[in-house]
C-alpha positions, 0 to 999 in steps of 0.5 A: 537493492530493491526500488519501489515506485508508488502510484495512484493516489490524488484527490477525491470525495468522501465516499468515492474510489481510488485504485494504488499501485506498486512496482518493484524493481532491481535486484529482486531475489524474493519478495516474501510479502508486500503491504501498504502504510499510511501516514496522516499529519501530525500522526505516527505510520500505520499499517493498512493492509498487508499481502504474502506471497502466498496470498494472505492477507492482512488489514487495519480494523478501519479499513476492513470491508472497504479496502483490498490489498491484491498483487500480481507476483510475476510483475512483482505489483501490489494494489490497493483498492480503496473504496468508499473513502472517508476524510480520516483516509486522508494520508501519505500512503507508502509501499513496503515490501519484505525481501529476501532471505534476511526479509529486508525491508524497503519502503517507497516514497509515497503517494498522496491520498486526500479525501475531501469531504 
Protein backbone atom coordinates (compact mmCIF):
# COMPACT_ATOMS: atom_id res chain seq x y z
CA UNK A 1 0.00 0.00 0.00
CA UNK A 2 1.04 3.22 -0.87
CA UNK A 3 -0.29 6.25 1.23
CA UNK A 4 -0.37 9.76 -0.14
CA UNK A 5 -0.63 13.07 1.90
CA UNK A 6 -1.36 16.08 0.13
CA UNK A 7 -0.69 19.56 1.35
CA UNK A 8 -0.70 23.40 0.23
CA UNK A 9 -3.60 24.44 -0.83
CA UNK A 10 -6.19 27.38 0.68
CA UNK A 11 -7.41 30.53 -0.18
CA UNK A 12 -5.88 33.17 -2.43
CA UNK A 13 -6.86 35.80 -5.39
CA UNK A 14 -7.19 35.68 -8.66
CA UNK A 15 -3.66 36.20 -10.10
CA UNK A 16 -1.68 35.14 -7.12
CA UNK A 17 0.45 31.73 -6.23
CA UNK A 18 0.10 28.68 -4.41
CA UNK A 19 2.80 25.90 -4.17
CA UNK A 20 1.01 21.97 -3.74
CA UNK A 21 3.00 19.13 -2.13
CA UNK A 22 2.76 15.26 -2.02
CA UNK A 23 4.24 12.56 -0.18
CA UNK A 24 4.31 9.30 -0.58
CA UNK A 25 4.66 6.63 1.97
CA UNK A 26 4.74 2.83 2.79
CA UNK A 27 5.52 0.25 0.60
CA UNK A 28 6.85 2.06 -1.90
CA UNK A 29 8.65 -0.52 -4.81
CA UNK A 30 8.57 2.14 -7.85
CA UNK A 31 6.75 5.13 -8.43
CA UNK A 32 6.58 5.06 -12.26
CA UNK A 33 4.76 8.53 -12.46
CA UNK A 34 3.18 11.11 -10.35
CA UNK A 35 0.35 13.90 -11.31
CA UNK A 36 -1.94 15.98 -10.14
CA UNK A 37 -6.02 16.21 -10.80
CA UNK A 38 -8.71 18.71 -9.89
CA UNK A 39 -12.16 18.27 -9.02
CA UNK A 40 -14.44 21.83 -9.45
CA UNK A 41 -18.06 21.47 -8.12
CA UNK A 42 -20.70 20.03 -9.98
CA UNK A 43 -17.80 18.97 -12.76
CA UNK A 44 -16.17 15.56 -13.50
CA UNK A 45 -12.13 14.94 -12.24
CA UNK A 46 -9.62 16.26 -14.29
CA UNK A 47 -6.12 15.93 -15.04
CA UNK A 48 -3.77 19.06 -14.38
CA UNK A 49 -0.47 17.76 -15.00
CA UNK A 50 1.52 14.64 -14.88
CA UNK A 51 5.52 13.90 -14.06
CA UNK A 52 7.36 10.38 -15.10
CA UNK A 53 10.04 9.10 -13.26
CA UNK A 54 12.22 10.15 -15.84
CA UNK A 55 10.84 13.58 -15.86
CA UNK A 56 8.42 14.14 -18.54
CA UNK A 57 5.91 16.08 -18.10
CA UNK A 58 2.50 16.38 -19.06
CA UNK A 59 -0.31 19.40 -18.86
CA UNK A 60 -4.03 20.31 -19.33
CA UNK A 61 -4.36 23.00 -22.16
CA UNK A 62 -5.67 25.47 -19.45
CA UNK A 63 -2.85 25.15 -17.16
CA UNK A 64 -0.03 25.62 -19.52
CA UNK A 65 2.38 28.25 -19.05
CA UNK A 66 1.18 28.94 -15.43
CA UNK A 67 1.37 25.72 -13.58
CA UNK A 68 4.84 23.43 -13.14
CA UNK A 69 4.65 19.91 -12.09
CA UNK A 70 8.33 19.02 -10.39
CA UNK A 71 9.29 15.95 -7.68
CA UNK A 72 11.92 15.00 -6.19
CA UNK A 73 12.62 11.25 -6.57
CA UNK A 74 14.47 10.15 -3.65
CA UNK A 75 11.73 11.58 -0.92
CA UNK A 76 9.30 10.40 -3.36
CA UNK A 77 7.56 14.27 -3.52
CA UNK A 78 5.63 15.96 -6.04
CA UNK A 79 4.94 19.65 -6.46
CA UNK A 80 2.69 21.79 -8.30
CA UNK A 81 3.52 25.26 -8.60
CA UNK A 82 0.68 27.33 -9.47
CA UNK A 83 0.80 30.57 -10.41
CA UNK A 84 -1.12 33.41 -11.87
CA UNK A 85 -4.39 31.65 -10.45
CA UNK A 86 -7.89 32.31 -12.00
CA UNK A 87 -11.33 31.75 -10.17
CA UNK A 88 -12.03 28.52 -12.70
CA UNK A 89 -8.76 26.83 -10.77
CA UNK A 90 -11.18 26.75 -7.93
CA UNK A 91 -11.09 22.97 -6.98
CA UNK A 92 -10.29 20.01 -4.95
CA UNK A 93 -6.79 19.10 -6.31
CA UNK A 94 -6.08 15.21 -5.58
CA UNK A 95 -2.52 13.48 -5.93
CA UNK A 96 -2.19 10.31 -7.75
CA UNK A 97 0.38 8.21 -8.35
CA UNK A 98 1.25 5.14 -10.67
CA UNK A 99 3.20 2.34 -8.76
CA UNK A 100 4.64 -0.58 -9.03
CA UNK A 101 5.09 -3.33 -11.42
CA UNK A 102 1.37 -3.65 -12.32
CA UNK A 103 1.11 0.74 -12.33
CA UNK A 104 -1.38 0.58 -9.52
CA UNK A 105 -2.86 3.71 -8.81
CA UNK A 106 -3.66 5.60 -5.66
CA UNK A 107 -5.13 8.58 -5.10
CA UNK A 108 -4.82 11.17 -1.89
CA UNK A 109 -7.54 12.69 -0.15
CA UNK A 110 -7.08 16.27 -1.56
CA UNK A 111 -6.26 19.57 -0.92
CA UNK A 112 -8.64 22.42 -1.30
CA UNK A 113 -7.77 25.40 -3.69
CA UNK A 114 -10.02 28.28 -3.89
CA UNK A 115 -9.31 31.30 -5.74
CA UNK A 116 -11.08 34.45 -5.10
CA UNK A 117 -11.61 36.94 -7.30
Amino acid sequence: QVQLVESGGGLVQAGGSLRLSCAASGSIFRINAMGWYRQAPGKQRELVAIITRGGSTNYADSVKGRFTISSDNAKNTVYLQMNSLKTEDTAVYYCNVNHGEYGIYYWGKGTLVTVSS
